[in-house]
N, C-alpha and C positions, 0 to 999 in steps of 0.2 A: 426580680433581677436574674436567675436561675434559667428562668424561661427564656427572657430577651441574650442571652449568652447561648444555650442550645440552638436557637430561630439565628442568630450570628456566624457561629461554628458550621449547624448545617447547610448556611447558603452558600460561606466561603468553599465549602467539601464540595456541594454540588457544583457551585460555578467554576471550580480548578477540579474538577474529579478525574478529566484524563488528561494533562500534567499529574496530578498525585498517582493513576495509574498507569503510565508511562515510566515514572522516575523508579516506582514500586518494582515495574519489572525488568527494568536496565539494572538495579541494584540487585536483586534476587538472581538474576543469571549470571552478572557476573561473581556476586559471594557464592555460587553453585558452581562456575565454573563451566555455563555451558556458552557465552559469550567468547568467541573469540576474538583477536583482538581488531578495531577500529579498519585500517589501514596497515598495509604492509606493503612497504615502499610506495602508500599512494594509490593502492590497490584495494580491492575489497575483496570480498569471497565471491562474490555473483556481481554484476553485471544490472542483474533486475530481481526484485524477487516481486512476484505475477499474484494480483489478490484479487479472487474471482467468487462469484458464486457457484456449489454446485451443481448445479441445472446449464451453466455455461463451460462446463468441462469437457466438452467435445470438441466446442471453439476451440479452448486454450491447448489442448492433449493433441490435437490432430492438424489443426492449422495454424495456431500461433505458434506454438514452441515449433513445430517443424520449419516456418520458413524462419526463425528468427535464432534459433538452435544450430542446426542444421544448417543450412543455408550461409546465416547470419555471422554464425562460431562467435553466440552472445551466452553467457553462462548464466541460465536463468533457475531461482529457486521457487520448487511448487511446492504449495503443504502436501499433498499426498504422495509425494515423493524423497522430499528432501528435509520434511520436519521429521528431529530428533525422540526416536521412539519413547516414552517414559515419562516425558518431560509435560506438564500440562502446556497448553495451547497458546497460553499469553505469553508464557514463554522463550516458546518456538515462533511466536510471530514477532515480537519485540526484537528478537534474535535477530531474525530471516531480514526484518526491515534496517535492523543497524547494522549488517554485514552487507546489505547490497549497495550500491550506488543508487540506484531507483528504485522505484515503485510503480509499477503497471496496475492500473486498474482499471478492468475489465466492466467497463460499468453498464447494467440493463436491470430490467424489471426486477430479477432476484437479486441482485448485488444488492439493492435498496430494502430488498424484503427482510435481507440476513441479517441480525444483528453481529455476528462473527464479521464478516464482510465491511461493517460501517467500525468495528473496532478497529481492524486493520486499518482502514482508510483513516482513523483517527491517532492513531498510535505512528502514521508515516508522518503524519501533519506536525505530530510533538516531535517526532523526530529531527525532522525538517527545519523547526522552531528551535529545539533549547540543543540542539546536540551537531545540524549542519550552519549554524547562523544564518537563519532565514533562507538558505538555500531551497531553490523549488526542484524535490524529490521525486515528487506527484506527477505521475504521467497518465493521464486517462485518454482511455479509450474507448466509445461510444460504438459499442456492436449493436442498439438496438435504439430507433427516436423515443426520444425523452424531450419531453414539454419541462420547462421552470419550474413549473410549478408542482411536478412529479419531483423533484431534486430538495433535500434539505438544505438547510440554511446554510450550512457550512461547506456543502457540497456546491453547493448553487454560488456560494462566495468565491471557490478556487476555480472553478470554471467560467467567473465573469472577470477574475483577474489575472489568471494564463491561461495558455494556450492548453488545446487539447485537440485531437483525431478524432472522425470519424470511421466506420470502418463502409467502405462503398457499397454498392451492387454492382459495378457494371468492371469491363476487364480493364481499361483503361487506370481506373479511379484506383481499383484492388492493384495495380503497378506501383503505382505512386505512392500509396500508399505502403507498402510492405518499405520500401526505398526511405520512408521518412520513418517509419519504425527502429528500423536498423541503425538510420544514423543517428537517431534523439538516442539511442539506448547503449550506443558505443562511442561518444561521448567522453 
């Protein structure tokens, strides 16, 4: 009986494991106090907070934040920049993703490889779910092709059910593109 209650307990943990560690780090920052608050006036703190892998930090450092920053005058948060020093990682991303309006994600080869990377992308999704009422968060951005079949299930789920970017090659497309950036992220 002992056994069939552990083999019970364990499936419920793993099959809600990030709702449990999601809810784990919205309560933990804010009984810390590094959560600020929700909305002010309808506001957030950022704009977008940008969840990349690092092998794509030249994209997002040199050509995304500059036309979308700069350009854009869209108030975007980067972990190596705007994550709270001290603080462990779950924290500062739990944080960064309930303080923004969106979530950009920079998605290619290494975002997939990163486990860091698919927490974020998981942690927007609970977001998204238990804390904006089903609101879509999740803004992806396809800097490099990706076949289906490269994409996990739950990745491969929110991209067959909205919308998502390309990022081009050619000048025309790279137009148009930066133009729909801008406007899905100021919003």
């Amino acid at each position: 009986m002992l056994i069939l209650v552990i083999i019970i307990i364990g499936g419920l943990l793993c099959r809600y494991r990030w709702k449990i560690h999601y809810l784990y780090n919205i309560v933990k920052s804010k009984h810390q106090g590094y959560v600020k608050p929700l909305h002010v006036n309808k506001k957030f703190l950022y704009d977008a907070f940008i969840s990349y892998a690092d092998e794509d930090d030249t994209f997002v450092h040199w050509t995304l934040l500059k036309r979308i920053e700069q350009e854009g005058n869209i108030r975007c948060c980067v972990h190596k920049r705007d994550f709270v020093p001290g603080n462990d990682i779950a924290t500062n991303v739990s944080s960064a993703i309930h303080n923004s309006r969106k979530t950009v994600v920079i998605m290619s080869h290494s975002f997939l490889a990163s486990d860091w990377c698919l927490f974020e992308f998981n942690m927007a999704k609970m977001e998204s779910i238990y804390s904006r009422s089903s609101e879509n968060i999740i803004f992806i951005v396809f800097i490099e092709q990706l076949s289906s079949k490269d994409l996990p299930l739950n990745v491969l789920e929110l991209v067959q059910s909205k919308s998502y970017i390309e990022f081009p090659n050619d000048k025309y497309g790279d137009d148009v593109f930066w133009e729909k950036v801008k406007e899905t992220l100021s919003m």
